[in-house]
C-alpha positions in Angstrom: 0.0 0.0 0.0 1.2 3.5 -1.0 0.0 7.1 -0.5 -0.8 9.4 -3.8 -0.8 12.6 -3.1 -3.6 14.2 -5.8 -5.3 17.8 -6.0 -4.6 17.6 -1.5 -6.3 14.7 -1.1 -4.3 11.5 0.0 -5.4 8.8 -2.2 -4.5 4.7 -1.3 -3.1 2.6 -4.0 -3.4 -0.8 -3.7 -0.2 -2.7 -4.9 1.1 -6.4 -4.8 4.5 -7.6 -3.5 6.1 -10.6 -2.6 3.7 -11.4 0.2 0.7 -12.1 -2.5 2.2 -15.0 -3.8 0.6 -18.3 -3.8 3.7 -20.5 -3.7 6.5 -18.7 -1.9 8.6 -21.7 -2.8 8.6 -20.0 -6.3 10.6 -16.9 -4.6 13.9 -18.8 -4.4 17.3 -16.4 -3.3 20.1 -18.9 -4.1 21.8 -21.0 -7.1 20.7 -24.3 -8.6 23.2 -27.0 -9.0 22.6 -30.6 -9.3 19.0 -30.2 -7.8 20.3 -28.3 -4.8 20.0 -24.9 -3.8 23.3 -23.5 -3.3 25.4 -20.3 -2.6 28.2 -19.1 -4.1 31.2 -21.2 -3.4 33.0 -17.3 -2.6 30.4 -16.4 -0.4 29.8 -13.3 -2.0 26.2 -12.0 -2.6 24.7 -9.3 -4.7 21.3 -7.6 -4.3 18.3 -7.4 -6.7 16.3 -4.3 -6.6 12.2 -3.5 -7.7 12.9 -0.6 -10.7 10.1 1.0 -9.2 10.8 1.5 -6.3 14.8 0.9 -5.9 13.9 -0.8 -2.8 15.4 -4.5 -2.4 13.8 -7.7 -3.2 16.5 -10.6 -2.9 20.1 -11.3 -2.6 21.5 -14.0 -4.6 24.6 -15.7 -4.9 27.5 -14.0 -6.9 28.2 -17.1 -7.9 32.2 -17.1 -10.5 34.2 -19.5 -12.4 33.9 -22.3 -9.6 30.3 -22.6 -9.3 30.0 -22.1 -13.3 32.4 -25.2 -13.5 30.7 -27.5 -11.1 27.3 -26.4 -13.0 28.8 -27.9 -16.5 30.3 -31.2 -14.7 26.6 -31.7 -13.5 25.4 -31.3 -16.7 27.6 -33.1 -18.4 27.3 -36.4 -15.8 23.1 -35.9 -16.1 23.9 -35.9 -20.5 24.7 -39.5 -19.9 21.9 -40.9 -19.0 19.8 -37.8 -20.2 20.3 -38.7 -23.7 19.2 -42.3 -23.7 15.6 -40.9 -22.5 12.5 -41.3 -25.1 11.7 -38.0 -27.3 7.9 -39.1 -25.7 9.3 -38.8 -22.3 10.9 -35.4 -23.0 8.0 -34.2 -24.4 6.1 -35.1 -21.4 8.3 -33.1 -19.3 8.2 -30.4 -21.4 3.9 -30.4 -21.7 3.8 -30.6 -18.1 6.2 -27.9 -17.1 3.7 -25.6 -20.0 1.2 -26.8 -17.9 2.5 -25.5 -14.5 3.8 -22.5 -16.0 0.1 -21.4 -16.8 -1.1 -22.8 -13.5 1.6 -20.6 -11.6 1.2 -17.3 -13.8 -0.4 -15.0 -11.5 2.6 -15.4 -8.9 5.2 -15.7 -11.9 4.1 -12.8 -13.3 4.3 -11.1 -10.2 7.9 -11.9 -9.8 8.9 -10.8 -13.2 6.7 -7.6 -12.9 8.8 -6.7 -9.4 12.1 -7.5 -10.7 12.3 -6.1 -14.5 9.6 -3.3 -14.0 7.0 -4.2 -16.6 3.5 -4.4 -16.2 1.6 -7.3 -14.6 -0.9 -7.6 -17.8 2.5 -7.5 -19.9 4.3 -10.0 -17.5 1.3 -12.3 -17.8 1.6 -12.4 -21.8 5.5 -13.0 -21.3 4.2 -15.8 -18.9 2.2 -17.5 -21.2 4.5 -16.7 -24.4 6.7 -18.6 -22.1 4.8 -21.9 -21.6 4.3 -21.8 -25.5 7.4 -22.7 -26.1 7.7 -25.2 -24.2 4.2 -26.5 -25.2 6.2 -26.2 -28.8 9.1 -27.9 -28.5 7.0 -30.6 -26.4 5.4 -31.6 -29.7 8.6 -31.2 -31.5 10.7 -33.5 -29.3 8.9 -36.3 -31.4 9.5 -34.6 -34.7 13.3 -34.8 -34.6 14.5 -37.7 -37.0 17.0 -38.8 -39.6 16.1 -39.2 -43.7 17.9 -41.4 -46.1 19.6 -39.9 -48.5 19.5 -40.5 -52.4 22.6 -42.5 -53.2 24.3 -43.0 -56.9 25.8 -45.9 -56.3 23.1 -48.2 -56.0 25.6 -50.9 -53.6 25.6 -48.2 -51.0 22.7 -46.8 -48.0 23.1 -43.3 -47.3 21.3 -42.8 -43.8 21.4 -39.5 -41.4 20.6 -39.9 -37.2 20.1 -36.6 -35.2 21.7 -36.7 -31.5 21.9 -34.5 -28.9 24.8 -32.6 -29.0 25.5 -32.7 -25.3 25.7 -29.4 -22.5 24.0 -26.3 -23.8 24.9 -22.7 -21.9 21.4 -20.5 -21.8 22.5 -16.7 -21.5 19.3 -14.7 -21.3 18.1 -12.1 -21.3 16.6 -8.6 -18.4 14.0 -7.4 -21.2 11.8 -10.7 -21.1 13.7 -13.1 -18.9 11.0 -16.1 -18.4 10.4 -16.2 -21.7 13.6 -16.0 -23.4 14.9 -18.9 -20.8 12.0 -21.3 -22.0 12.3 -20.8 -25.7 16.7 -21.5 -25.9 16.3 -24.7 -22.8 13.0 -25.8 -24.6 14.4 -26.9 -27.4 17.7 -28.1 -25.8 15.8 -30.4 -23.4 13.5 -31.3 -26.1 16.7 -32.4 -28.4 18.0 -34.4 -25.4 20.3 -31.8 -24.7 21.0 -31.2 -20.5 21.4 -26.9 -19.6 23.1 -24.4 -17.7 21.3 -21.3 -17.5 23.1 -17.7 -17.1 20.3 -15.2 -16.3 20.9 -11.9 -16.6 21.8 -10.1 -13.0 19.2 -7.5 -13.1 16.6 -10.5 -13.2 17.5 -14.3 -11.7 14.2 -14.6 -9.9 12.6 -15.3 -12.7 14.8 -18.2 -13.4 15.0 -19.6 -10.6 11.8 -19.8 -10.2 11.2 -21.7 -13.7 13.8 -24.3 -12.2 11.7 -24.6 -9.5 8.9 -25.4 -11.9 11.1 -27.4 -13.9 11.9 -30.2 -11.4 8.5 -30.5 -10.6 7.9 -31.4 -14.2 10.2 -34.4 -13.7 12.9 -33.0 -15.3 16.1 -35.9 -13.9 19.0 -34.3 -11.2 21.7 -32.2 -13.3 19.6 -31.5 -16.6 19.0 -27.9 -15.5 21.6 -26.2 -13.5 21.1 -22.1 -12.7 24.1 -19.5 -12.5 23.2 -16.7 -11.0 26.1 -13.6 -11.2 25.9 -9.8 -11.7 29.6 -8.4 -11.5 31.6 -11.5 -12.1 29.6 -12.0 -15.3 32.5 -11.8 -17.6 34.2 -14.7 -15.5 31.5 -17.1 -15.9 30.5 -16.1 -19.7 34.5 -17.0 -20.3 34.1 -20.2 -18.2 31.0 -21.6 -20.3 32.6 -20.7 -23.6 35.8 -22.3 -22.8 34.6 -25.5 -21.4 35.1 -28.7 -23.9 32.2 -29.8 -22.0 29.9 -27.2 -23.5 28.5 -28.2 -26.6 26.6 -25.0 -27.6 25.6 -22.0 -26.0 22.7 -19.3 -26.8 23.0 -15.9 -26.2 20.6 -12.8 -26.9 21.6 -9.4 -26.1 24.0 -7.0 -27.7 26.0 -7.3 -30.8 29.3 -6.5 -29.0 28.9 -9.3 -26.0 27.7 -11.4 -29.1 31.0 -11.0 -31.0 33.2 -11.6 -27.5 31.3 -15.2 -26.9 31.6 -16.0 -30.7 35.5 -15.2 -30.0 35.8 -17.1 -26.6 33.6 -20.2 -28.3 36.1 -20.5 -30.9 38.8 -22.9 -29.6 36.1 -25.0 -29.1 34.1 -24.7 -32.4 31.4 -24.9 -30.2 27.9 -24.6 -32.0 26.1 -20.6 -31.4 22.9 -19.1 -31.6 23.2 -15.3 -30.9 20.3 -12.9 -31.1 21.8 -9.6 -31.4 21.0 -6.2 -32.0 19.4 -4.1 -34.6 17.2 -1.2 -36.3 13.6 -1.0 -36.2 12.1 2.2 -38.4 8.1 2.4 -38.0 6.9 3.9 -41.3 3.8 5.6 -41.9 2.2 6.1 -45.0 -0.1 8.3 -46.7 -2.7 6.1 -47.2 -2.2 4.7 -43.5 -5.7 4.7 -41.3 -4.8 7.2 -38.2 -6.1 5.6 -35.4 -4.5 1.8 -36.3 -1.5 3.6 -37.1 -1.1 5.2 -33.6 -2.0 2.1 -31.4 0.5 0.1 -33.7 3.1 3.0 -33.1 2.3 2.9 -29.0 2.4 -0.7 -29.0 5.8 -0.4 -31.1 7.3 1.9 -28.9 6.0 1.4 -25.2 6.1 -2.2 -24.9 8.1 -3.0 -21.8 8.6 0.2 -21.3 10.1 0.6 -24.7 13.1 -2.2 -23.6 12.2 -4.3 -26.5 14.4 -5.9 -29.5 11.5 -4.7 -32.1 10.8 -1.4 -30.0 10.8 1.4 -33.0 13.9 3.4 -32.7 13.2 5.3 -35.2 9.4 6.8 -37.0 9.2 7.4 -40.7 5.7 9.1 -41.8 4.9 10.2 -45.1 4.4 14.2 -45.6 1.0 14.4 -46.7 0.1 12.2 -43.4 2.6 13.8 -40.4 1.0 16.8 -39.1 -2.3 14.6 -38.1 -0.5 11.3 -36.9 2.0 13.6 -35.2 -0.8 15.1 -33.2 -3.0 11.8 -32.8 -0.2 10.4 -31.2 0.9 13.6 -29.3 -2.6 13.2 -27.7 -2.5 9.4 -27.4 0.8 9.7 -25.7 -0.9 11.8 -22.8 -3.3 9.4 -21.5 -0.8 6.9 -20.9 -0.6 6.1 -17.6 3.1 5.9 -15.8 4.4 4.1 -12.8 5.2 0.7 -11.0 4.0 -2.6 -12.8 2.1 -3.9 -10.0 -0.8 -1.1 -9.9 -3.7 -0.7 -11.8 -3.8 0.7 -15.0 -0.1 1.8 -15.6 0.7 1.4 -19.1 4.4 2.3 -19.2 7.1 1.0 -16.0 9.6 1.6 -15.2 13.1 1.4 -16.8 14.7 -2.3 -15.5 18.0 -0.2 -14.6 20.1 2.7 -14.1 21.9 2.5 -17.5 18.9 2.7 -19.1 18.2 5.8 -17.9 21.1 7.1 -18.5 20.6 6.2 -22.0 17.2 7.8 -22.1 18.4 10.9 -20.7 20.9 10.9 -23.3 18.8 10.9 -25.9 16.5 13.1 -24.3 19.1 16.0 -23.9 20.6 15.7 -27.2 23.7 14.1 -26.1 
């Protein structure tokens, strides 16, 4: 509960926290390794903060190259037997960790919404963009197979298997951490692959708590393993890209962290996905319908508070069409309402953290 001051009146505004959750066992303030809960073997700590509010939420292991190590070893023992499992038993695990996933969103949601800043109704869509994936790659675990292949000599058989490759590193994501997670270990699991998971430092609660949900699903000791790290981040990005034991690693973020995996990975020729950045104009046209053209721009623009790898950084509109979309959206724009995720009706929260505003301001001022 916080007070609004509005027009002299003091106004109440009811807001959630971590005491509305359902399952506090979701709320988990330490590593996964091995399915245990661990801290860091240095001892060190770091702290995770509500955008909103700056006011503390967790601490969490700052977990380095040790810990990161010991993850992969786990792993790599759990690919073992891991690998020898039935696509229809992985797919299994998968559909049922969808299912909790959409039994849990109200208090998963919450989590995300306190510790990256977005909105509950937006952290509910990430939710359940989440358990789609896995829902997906459920259906998909099936799917994988081999195909003979034409042959010209007539004495010979040509035929291709698909195996799992073996440990697969899962860097994701602040901007939509529950869902970015699901989508890179769905379809590792899925392939037969066992994970180690590097969430972003601004938001490992999110994580953890899908690992919670994750063993519940059945998912066997050492297939998921969780590193959680904000400062010592360059130590254990190094240690999962020079591991023989990692087999692939997916990353999405920036273009420049991209290139300085793809670098690390090479000694290992290890297999990459990276999502990195990019441009994305919004154009308008002349013969563009006003109204659909400004909820596309808002939706464009202010999704996640504009923290978003499709969020238009740049607006193109036509001449003959400017002046009214220019003011349709000026006027839009002003009805938007700001402030934390968790209440009623906000549309835009707040920035995840402090170098984003920076960046903002930045922009703002010219600079």
């Amino acid at each position: 509960m916080r007070q609004i001051i509005v027009s002299g009146l003091v106004k109440m505004s009811q807001t959630k926290s971590l005491k509305d959750l359902k399952r506090p066992d979701l709320f988990q303030q330490k590593g996964y390794i091995a399915e245990e809960w661990v801290n860091a073997t240095s001892g060190k700590t770091f702290d995770v903060f509500d955008p909103a509010t700056l006011d503390k939420i967790a601490t969490v292991p700052e977990m380095g190259r040790e810990d990161t190590e010991k993850a992969i070893k786990e792993a790599h023992t759990a690919f073992q037997s891991y690998k020898k499992t039935t696509a229809r038993q992985r797919a299994r695990w998968l559909r049922k960790w969808s299912d909790l996933c959409l039994e849990n969103l109200d208090d998963l949601a919450l989590i995300l919404c306190l510790e990256n800043g977005k909105t509950l109704t937006e952290a509910k869509g990430e939710v359940t963009y989440a358990a789609s994936f896995l829902e997906w790659f459920s259906g998909e675990a099936e799917r994988v197979h081999g195909e003979v292949v034409p042959v010209a000599n007539l004495n010979q058989r040509i035929l291709t298997f698909k195996q799992p490759l073996g440990v697969a590193a899962c860097l994701a994501p602040w901007n939509f951490p529950i869902a970015m997670i699901t989508r890179k270990v769905g379809a590792a699991l899925a392939a037969g692959c066992t994970t180690v998971w590097k969430p972003a430092g601004e938001t490992p609660l999110s994580c953890l708590a899908q690992a919670v949900l994750a063993k519940e699903a059945g998912f066997p000791k050492g297939t998921i393993n969780v590193i959680t790290t904000l400062k010592t981040v360059d130590e254990v990005g190094k240690a999962l890209c020079e591991s023989k034991l990692v087999r692939k690693l997916s990353f999405t973020g920036s273009t420049r962290v991209g290139q300085l995996l793809a670098a690390q990975c090479s000694n290992t020729l290890k297999k990459l996905s990276l999502e990195l950045g990019g441009n994305s104009p919004f154009i308008v046209f002349d013969d563009a319908k006003i109204e659909t053209a400004v909820e596309a721009a808002i939706l464009a623009k202010f999704r996640n508070s504009g923290q978003t790898c499709v969020t238009a950084n740049r607006v193109l509109v036509q001449k003959g069409i400017y002046d009214k979309f220019t003011e349709a959206l000026t006027e839009k724009i002003k009805t938007l309402k700001v402030g934390p995720g968790t209440e009623e009706g906000v549309f835009v929260g707040p920035l995840t953290h402090e170098r984003a505003v920076e960046k903002a301001m930045n922009h703002i001022n010219g600079e």
